[in-house]
Backbone as a printed PyTorch tensor [residue, N CA C, xyz], in Angstrom:
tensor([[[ 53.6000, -11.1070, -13.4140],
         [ 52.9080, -10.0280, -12.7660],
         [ 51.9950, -10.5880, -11.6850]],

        [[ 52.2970, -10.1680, -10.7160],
         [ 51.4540, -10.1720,  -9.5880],
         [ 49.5350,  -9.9730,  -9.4530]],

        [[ 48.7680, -10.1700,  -8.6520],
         [ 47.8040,  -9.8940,  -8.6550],
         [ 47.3980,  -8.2780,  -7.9290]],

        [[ 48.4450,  -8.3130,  -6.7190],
         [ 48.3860,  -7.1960,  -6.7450],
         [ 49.1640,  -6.2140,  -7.3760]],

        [[ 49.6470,  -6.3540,  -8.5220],
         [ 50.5310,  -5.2330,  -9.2310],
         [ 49.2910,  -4.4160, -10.4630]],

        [[ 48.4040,  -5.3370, -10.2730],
         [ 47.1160,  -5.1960, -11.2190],
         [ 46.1990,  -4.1580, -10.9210]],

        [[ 45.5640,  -3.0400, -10.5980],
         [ 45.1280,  -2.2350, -10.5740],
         [ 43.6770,  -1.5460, -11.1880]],

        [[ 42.6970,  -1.4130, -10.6780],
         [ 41.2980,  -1.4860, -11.7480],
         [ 41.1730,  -0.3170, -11.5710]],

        [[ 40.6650,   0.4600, -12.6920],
         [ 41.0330,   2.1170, -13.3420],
         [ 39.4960,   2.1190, -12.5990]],

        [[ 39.4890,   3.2880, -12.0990],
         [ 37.9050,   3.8420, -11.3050],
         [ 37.1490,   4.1240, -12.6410]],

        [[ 36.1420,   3.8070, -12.4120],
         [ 34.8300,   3.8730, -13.2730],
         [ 33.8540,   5.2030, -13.1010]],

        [[ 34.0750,   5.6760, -14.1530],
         [ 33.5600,   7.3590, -14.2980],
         [ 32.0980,   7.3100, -15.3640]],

        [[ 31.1390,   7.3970, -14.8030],
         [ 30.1180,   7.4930, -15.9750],
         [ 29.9650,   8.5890, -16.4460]],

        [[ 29.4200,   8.3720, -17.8650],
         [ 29.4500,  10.1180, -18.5480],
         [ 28.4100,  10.9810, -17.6480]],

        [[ 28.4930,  12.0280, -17.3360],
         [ 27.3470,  12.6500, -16.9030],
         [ 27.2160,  12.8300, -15.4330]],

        [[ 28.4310,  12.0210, -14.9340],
         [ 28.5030,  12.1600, -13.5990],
         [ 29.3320,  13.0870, -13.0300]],

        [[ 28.8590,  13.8920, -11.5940],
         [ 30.3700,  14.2080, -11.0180],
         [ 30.5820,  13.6030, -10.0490]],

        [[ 31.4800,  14.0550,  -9.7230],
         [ 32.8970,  13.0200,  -8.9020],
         [ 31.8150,  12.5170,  -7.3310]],

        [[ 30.8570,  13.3200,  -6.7000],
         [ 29.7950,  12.6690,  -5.6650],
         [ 29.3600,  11.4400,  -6.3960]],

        [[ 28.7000,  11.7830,  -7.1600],
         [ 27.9060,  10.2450,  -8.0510],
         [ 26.8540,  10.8040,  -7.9850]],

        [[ 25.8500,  11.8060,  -8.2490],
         [ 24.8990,  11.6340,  -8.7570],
         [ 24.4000,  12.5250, -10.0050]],

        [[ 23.6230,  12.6150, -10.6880],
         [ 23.4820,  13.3750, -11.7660],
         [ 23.3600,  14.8510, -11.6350]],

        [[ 23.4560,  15.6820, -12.0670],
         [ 23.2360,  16.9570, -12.0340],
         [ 22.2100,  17.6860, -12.3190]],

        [[ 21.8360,  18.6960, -11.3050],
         [ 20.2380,  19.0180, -11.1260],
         [ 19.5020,  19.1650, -12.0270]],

        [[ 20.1910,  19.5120, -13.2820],
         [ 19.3770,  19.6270, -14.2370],
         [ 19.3450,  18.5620, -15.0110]],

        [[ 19.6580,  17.3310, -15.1010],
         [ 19.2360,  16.5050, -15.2550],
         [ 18.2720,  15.0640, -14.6090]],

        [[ 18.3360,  15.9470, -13.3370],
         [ 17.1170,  14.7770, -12.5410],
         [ 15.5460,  15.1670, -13.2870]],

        [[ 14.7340,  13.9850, -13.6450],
         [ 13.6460,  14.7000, -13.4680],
         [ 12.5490,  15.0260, -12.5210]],

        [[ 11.5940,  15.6210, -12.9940],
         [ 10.2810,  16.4280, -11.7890],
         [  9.5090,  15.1240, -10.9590]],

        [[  9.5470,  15.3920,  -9.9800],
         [  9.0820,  14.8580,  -8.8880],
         [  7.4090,  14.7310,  -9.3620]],

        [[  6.8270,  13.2980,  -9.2850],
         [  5.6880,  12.9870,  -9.4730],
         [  4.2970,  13.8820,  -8.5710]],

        [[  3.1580,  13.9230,  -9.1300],
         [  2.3630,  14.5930,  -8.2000],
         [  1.8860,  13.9080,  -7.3840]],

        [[  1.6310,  12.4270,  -7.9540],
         [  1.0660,  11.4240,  -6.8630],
         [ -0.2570,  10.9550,  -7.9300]],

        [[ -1.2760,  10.0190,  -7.4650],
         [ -2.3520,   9.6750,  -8.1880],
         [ -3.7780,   9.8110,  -7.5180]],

        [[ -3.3590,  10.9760,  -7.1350],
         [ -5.0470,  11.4260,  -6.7940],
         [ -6.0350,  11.6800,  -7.4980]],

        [[ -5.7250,  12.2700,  -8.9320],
         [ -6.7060,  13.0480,  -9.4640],
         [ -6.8840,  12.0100, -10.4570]],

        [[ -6.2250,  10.4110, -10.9720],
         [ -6.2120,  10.0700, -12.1170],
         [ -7.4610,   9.1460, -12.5140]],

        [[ -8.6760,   9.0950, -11.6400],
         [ -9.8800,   8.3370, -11.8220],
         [-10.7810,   9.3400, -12.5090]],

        [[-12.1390,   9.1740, -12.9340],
         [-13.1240,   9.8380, -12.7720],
         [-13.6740,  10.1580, -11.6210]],

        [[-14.4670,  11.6050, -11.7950],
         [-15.1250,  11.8760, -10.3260],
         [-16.1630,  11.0280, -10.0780]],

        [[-16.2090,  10.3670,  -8.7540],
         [-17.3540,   9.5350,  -8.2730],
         [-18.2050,  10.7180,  -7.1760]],

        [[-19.3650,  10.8740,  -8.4850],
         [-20.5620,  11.8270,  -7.5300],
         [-21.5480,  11.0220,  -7.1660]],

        [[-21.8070,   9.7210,  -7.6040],
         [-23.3440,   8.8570,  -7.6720],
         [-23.0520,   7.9530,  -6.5300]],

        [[-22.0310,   7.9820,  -5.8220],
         [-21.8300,   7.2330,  -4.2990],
         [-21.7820,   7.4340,  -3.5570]],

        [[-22.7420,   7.1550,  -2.5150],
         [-22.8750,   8.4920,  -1.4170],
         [-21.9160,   8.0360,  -0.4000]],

        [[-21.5100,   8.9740,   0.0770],
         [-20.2860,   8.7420,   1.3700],
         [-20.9170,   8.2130,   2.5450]],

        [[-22.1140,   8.4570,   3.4750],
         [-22.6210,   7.7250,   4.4090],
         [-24.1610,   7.4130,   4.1160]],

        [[-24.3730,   6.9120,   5.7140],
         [-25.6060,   6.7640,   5.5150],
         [-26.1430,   5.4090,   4.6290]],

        [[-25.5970,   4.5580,   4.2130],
         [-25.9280,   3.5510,   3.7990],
         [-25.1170,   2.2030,   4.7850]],

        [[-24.5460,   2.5100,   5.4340],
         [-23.4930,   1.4760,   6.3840],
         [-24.3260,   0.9620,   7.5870]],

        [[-25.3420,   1.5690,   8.0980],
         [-26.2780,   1.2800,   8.8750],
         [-26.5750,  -0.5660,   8.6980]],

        [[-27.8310,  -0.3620,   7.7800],
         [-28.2090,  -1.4290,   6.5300],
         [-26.8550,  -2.8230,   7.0880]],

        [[-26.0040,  -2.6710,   6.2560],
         [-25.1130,  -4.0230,   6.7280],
         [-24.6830,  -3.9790,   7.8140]],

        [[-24.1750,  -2.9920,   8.6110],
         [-23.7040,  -3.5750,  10.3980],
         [-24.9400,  -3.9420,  10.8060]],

        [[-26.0700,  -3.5400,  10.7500],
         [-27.0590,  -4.2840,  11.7990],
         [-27.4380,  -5.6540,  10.9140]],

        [[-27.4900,  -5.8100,   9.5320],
         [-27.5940,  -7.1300,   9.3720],
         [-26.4350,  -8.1830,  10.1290]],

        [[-25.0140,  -7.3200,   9.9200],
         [-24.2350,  -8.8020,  10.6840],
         [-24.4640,  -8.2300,  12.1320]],

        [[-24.4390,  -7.8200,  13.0330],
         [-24.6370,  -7.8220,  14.1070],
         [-25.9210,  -8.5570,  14.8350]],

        [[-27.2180,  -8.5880,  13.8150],
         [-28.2940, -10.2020,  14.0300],
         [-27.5800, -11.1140,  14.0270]],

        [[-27.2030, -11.2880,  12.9850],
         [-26.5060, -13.1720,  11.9980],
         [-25.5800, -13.2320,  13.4110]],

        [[-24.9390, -12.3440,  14.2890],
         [-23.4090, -12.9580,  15.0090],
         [-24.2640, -13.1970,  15.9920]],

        [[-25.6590, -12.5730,  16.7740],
         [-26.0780, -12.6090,  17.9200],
         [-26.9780, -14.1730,  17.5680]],

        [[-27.7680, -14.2190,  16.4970],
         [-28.0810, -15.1690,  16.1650],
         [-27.1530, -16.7120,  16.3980]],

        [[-26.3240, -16.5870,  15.5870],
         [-25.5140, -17.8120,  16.0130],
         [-24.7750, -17.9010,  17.0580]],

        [[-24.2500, -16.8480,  18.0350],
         [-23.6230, -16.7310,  19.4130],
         [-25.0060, -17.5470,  20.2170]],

        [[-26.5470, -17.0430,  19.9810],
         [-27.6960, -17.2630,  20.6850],
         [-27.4140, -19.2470,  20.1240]],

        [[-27.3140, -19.4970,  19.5150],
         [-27.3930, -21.1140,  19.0900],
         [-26.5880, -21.4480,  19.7580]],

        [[-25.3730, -21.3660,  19.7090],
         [-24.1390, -22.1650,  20.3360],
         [-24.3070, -21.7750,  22.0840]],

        [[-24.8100, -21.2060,  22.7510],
         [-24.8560, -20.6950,  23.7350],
         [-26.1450, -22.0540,  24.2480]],

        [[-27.3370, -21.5800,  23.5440],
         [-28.3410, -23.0300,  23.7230],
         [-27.6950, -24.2630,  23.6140]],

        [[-26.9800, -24.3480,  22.4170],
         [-26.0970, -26.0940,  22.4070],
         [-25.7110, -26.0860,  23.4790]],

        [[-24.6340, -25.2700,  24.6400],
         [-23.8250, -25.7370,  25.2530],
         [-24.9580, -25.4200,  26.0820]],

        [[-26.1180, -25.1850,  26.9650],
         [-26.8820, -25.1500,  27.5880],
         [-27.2730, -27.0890,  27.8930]],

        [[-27.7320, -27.4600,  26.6970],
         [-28.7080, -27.9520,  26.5920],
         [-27.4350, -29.6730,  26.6420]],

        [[-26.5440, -29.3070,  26.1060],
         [-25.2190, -30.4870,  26.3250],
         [-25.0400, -30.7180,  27.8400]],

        [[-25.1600, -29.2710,  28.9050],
         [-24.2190, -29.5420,  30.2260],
         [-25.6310, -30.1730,  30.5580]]])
């Protein structure tokens, strides 16, 4: 017998139809997503505290921009 005289029987899963995918009533429900699955955070305030750290780094960068600016001053 040949290799091609050999023939592989199509593969039918139970539960399927002939498209291939399951049938509507067996898909299940579409997730809601994970919005709601924390506790509510009321004790953190949304603004108004962001001030506070941008102007601290905005010193510290002018600060050390102001140093390296003197080094290369004081090098030429």
């Amino acid at each position: 017998m040949s290799a091609h005289a050999i023939t592989a029987k199509s593969r039918v899963t139970p539960g399927m139809k002939g498209g291939g995918g399951p049938h509507p009533q067996e898909t299940p429900p579409a997730e809601d997503g994970v919005g709601g699955t924390g506790p509510r955070e009321t004790w953190n305030p949304t603004k108004g505290w962001a001030a506070g750290p941008l102007t601290a780094i905005v010193v510290v960068s002018l600060l050390v921009s102001g140093f390296f600016l003197a080094y290369a001053i004081i090098i030429l």
